[in-house]
Each structure stands twice: as structure tokens, then as C-alpha cells.
C-alpha positions in Angstrom: 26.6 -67.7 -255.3 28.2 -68.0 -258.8 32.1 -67.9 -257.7 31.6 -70.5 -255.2 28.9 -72.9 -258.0 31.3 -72.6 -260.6 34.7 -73.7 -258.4 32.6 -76.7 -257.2 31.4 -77.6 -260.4 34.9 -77.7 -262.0 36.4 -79.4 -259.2 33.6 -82.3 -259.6 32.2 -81.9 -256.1 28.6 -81.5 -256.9 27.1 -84.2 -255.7 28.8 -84.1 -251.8 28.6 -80.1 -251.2 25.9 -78.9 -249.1 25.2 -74.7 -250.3 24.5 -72.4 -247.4 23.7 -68.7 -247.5 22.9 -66.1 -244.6 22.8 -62.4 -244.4 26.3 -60.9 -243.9 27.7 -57.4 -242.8 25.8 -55.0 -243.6 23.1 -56.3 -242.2 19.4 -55.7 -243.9 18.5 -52.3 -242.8 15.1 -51.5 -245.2 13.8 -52.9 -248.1 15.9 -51.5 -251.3 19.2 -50.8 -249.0 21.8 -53.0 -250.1 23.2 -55.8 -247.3 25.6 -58.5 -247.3 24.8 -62.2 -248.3 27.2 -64.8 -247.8 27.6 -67.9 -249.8 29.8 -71.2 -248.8 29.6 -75.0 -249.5 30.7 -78.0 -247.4 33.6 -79.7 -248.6 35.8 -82.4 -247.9 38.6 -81.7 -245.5 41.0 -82.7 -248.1 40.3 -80.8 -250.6 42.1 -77.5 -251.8 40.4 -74.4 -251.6 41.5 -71.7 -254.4 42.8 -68.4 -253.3 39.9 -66.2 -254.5 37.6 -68.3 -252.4 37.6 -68.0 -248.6 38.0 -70.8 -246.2 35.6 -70.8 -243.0 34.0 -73.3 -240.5 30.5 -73.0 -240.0 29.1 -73.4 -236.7 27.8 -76.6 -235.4 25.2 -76.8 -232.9 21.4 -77.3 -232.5 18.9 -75.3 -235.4 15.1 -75.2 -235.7 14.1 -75.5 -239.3 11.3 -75.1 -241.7 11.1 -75.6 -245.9 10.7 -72.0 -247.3 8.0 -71.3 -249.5 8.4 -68.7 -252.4 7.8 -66.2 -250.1 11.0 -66.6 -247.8 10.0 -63.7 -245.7 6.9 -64.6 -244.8 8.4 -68.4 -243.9 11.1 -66.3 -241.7 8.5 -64.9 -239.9 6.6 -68.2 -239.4 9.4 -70.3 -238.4 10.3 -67.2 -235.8 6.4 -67.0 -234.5 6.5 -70.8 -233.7 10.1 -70.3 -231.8 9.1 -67.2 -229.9 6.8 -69.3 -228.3 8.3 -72.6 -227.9 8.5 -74.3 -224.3 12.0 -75.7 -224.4 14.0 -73.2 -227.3 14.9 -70.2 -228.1 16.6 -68.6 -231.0 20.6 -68.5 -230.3 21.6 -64.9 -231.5 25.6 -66.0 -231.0 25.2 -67.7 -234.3 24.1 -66.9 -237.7 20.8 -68.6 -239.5 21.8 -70.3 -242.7 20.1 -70.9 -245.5 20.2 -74.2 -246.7 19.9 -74.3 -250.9 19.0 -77.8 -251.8 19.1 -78.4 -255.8 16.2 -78.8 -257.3 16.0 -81.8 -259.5 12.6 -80.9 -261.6 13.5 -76.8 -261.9 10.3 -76.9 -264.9 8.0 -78.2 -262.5 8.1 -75.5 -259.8 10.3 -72.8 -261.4 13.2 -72.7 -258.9 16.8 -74.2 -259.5 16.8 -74.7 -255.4 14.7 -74.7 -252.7 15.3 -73.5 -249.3 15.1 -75.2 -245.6 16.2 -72.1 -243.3 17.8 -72.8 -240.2 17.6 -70.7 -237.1 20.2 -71.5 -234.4 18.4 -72.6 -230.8 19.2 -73.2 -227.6 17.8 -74.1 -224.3 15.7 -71.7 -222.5 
């Protein structure tokens, strides 16, 4: 997270970037194996992208979404339990989930700098 934070800071785009995060290659495989996690903001089209930072296009497309709770695993597993038995959706393993990091305004009054909506990509059954 902190390359991508810092380049958007100094390049005063703060308040229009929208932070997303999802698990990368390698893949979780156990708790305590290390696993990829990718971090990326959205960005004006026009705006130049320095060469330590990579340049991608994230998927568009219909998601189901919940807020996390402080227990992200456990709201993984409820936003899954509620798709798995939707009538009109189902999950849409040709995309990646996101994580959605929304800044946290009042970080004293709940302990968290962000808070996460997660986003599972859906499609018609």
C-alpha cells in the first residue's frame, strides 16, 4: 500500500482516488504462508504514472458487496454464504474481488485508518 499512498499524496490526488486491494499470485494457501496482495488507486486518465508504479485497468462489471467488519474473514465468508445461495447471481471466478479501502475520517473513534467494502464479482446464473 505505502508506494502507491505516498505517490498519490505527492501528486495531490487524495481526495479523487479510489484504493483497491485483492489477493495476488501466490494465492493464500494456509494461514502463516506468505501470498501476494495487490494494491492500486483510480486515477485520472491524464495523469502520469511514475515508472516504479505499474499501470493497469481494473475490470468493470457487476459486484456483490458488503462493509467488512474487523474480522474481514469472517465478512468474506458471510458475503460468500449469502451469494452461494442467491436466486439470480453467482460469484464470477473470471475476475478478481477487490477490496475497496475507504479513508476513515474519525481513525480515534474506531481504531482503523480505513474501512473496507469487499466486492465479489457476480454474474447471472
Amino acid at each position: 500500500m505505502e508506494p502507491v499512498l505516498t505517490w498519490i499524496k505527492s501528486a495531490n490526488l487524495i481526495g479523487t482516488a479510489r484504493f483497491f486491494g485483492g489477493n495476488m499470485k501466490p494465492m493464500p494457501s494456509g494461514e502463516g504462508k506468505p501470498y501476494g496482495y495487490g494494491f492500486c488507486a483510480s486515477i485520472p486518465e491524464s495523469v502520469t504514472i511514475p515508472e516504479y508504479l505499474k499501470e493497469m485497468t481494473l475490470p468493470g462489471g457487476l459486484y456483490a458487496v458488503i462493509e467488512s467488519t474487523d474480522d474481514i474473514e469472517v465478512s468474506w465468508k458471510t458475503l460468500m454464504k449469502h451469494l452461494s445461495s442467491h436466486e439470480k447471481y453467482k460469484s464470477d471466478r473470471s475476475r478478481l474481488c477487490l477490496e475497496e479501502h475507504i479513508r476513515n475520517d474519525n481513525p480515534e473513534g474506531c481504531g482503523n485508518e480505513y474501512s473496507l467494502r469487499l466486492m465479489e464479482p457476480v454474474k447471472l446464473k
